[in-house]
N, C-alpha and C positions, 0 to 999 in steps of 0.2 A: 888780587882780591883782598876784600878787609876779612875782618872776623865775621861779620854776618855775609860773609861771601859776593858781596858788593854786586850782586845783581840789580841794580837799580831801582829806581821808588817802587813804595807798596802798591801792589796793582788795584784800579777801584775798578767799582763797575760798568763808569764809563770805560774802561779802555776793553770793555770785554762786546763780542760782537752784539750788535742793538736787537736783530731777529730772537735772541732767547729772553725768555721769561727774565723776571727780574731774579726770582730765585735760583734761578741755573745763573745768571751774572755773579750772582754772589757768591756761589759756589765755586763757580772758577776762579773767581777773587782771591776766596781764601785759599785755595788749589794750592794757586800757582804763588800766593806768599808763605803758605805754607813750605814749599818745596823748593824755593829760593831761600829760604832763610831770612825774608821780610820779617815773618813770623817765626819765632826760634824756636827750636824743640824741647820742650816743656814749658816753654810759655802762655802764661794765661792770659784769655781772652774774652773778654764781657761783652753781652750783647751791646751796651752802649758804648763800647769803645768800637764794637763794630759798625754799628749803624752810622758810628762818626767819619771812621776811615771807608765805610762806600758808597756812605750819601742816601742812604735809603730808609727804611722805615723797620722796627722788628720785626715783622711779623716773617718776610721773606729771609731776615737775618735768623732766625731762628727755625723756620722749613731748611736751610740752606746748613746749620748746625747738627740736624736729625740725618741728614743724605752725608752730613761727613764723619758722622759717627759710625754708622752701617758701612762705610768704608775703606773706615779705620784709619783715619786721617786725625783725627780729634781722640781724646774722651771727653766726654760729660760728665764731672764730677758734681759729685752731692759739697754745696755750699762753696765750691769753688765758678764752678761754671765750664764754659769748654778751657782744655786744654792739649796743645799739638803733641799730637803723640812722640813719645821717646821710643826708639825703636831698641832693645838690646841682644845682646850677641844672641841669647836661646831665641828670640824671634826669630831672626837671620840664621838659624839650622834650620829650623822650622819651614822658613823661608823657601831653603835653597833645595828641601826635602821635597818640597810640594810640586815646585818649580821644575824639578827635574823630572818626574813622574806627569807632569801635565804637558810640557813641552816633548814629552817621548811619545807620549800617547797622541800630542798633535798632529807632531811630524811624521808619524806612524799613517793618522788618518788622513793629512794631507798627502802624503805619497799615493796612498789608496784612490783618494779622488784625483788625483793626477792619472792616475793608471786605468781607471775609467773611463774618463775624460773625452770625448770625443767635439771633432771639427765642428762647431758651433754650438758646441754646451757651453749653456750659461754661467757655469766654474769654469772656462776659460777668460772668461771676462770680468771677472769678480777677483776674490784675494790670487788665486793662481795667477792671474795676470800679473797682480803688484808684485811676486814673489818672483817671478820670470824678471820684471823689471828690476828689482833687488840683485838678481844673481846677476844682468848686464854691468849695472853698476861695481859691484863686486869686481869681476872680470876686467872692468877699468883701473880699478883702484890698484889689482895684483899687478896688471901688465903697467901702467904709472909708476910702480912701485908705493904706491897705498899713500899719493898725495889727495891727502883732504886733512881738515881742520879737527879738530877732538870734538868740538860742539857738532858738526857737520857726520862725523861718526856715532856720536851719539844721539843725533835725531835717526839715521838710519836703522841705529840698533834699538832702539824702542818699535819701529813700523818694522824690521825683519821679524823681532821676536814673535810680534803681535801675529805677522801673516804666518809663521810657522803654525800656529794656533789654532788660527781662525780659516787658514785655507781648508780644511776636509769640514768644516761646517756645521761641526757638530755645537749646537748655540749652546746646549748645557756647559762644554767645555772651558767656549766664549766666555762666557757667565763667569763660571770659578778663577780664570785666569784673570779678569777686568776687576773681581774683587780683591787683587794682591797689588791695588793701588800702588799703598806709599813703598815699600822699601823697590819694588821697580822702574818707579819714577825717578825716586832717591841716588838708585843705582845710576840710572841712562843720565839724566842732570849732572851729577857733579862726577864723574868717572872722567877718567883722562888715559888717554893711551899713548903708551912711552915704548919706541923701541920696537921688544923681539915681542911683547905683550900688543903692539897695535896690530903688528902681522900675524900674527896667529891667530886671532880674530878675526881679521877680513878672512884668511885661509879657512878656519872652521866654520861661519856663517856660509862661505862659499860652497864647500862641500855639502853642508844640510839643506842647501838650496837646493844643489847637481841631484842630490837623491830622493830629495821630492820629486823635483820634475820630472825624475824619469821614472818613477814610480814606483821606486824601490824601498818599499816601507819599512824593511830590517833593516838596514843600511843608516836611514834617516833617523830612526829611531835612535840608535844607537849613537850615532855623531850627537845629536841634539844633548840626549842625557850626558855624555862625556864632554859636551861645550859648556853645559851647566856646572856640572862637577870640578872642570877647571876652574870657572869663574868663583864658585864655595870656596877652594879650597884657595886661590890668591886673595878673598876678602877674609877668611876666619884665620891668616896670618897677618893682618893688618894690626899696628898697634895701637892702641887707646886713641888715642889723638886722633889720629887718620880714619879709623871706622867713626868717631863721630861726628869728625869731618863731612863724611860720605853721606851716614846717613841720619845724625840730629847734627843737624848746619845751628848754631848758636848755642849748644846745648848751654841754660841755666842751670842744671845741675847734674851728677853723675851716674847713669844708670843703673843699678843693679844687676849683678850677672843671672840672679837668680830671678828674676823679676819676668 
């Protein structure tokens, strides 16, 4: 990878699928250069520089500005315009504070509606199913000895996270977990698993799976916030370099701890 992590050209909004509005094109546009590092973290971004790079017109570039600020992808600075968020270490306590309380509280109600669950409920069909399907997967990967790719693990671990979440259905949950966009995109995108650190991961996703499905909500719970709290506490030893690495891919300047 280079320094702007060499994820290949700045995505426009032709390459984004044609059924969405143009202003949701755009948004994924800047999404996904935002979180590639197309777009570097505290780089500024003018509406006429974007209209350039996605071929469109302001008005959709600037609805498409307003939905990434609400989701903390951007700010909107007075006289500068948008710029991509830096994320710094107190964000990522914060971070990993929230995360572990949402994802215990998930996997708590997803075990619940597991344990409810009956032969042709329509939560057998829904996330519980992808989550059943997850833990196959897993189960492959243990008895392979955990052959698959880091980018291939990290599509998994962004849909496991999500169906530990979203499996008990509780849509406010949904909600507040979908609003911690960037630093767990940041995360699942550029994270790489080395080692004793890739196995212990498929092992503890495995486990938070086993106790969902069988409906054991103290158990799930528990696994879940202590998978989180490993993951806190191997990113809050990371040094300068490598957490900006992880999570401002080009940073332009140097974040503040206190910030």
């Amino acid at each position: 990878m280079n320094e702007r992590q060499g994820v290949g050209h700045t995505k426009t909004v032709e390459d984004t699928p044609v059924e969405e509005s143009v202003t949701d094109r755009a948004y994924s546009s800047i999404l996904h250069n935002a979180l590639t590092g197309s777009y570097r973290a505290g780089e500024r971004l003018t509406e006429a520089r974007l209209t350039g790079d996605l071929g469109i017109s302001r008005v959709p570039v600037r609805e498409a500005l307003q939905r990434l600020e609400r989701d903390g992808i951007i700010e909107l600075q007075r006289h500068r315009g948008a710029v991509i968020r830096v994320i710094t270490r107190r964000d990522i306590t914060e971070f990993f504070r929230v995360r572990a309380l949402l994802e215990g509280g998930g996997a708590a109600a997803s075990a619940a509606a597991a344990a409810a669950a009956t032969t042709g409920d329509p939560r057998c069909d829904g996330p519980l199913e992808g989550l059943s399907g997850q833990a196959g997967v897993l189960r492959h990967w243990m008895e392979e000895g955990h052959h698959c790719s880091a980018e291939e693990y990290a599509r998994h671990s962004q849909e496991f996270h999500r169906l530990v979440v979203s499996s008990g259905e509780n849509r406010l949950l949904i909600r507040i977990w979908d609003s911690l966009h960037l630093p767990v995109q940041r995360l699942n995108y550029f994270q790489r698993y080395r080692g004793e650190d890739f196995r212990v991961s498929i092992e503890e996703h495995a486990k938070i799976a086993w106790a969902i499905l069988a409906g054991d909500a103290t158990s799930a719970e528990r696994l879940a916030r202590e998978h989180v709290n490993r993951i806190a506490a191997h990113v809050f030893m990371l040094p300068d370099e490598e957490f900006n690495h992880v999570f401002n891919p080009g940073l332009t300047r140097e974040p503040s701890t206190a910030e």
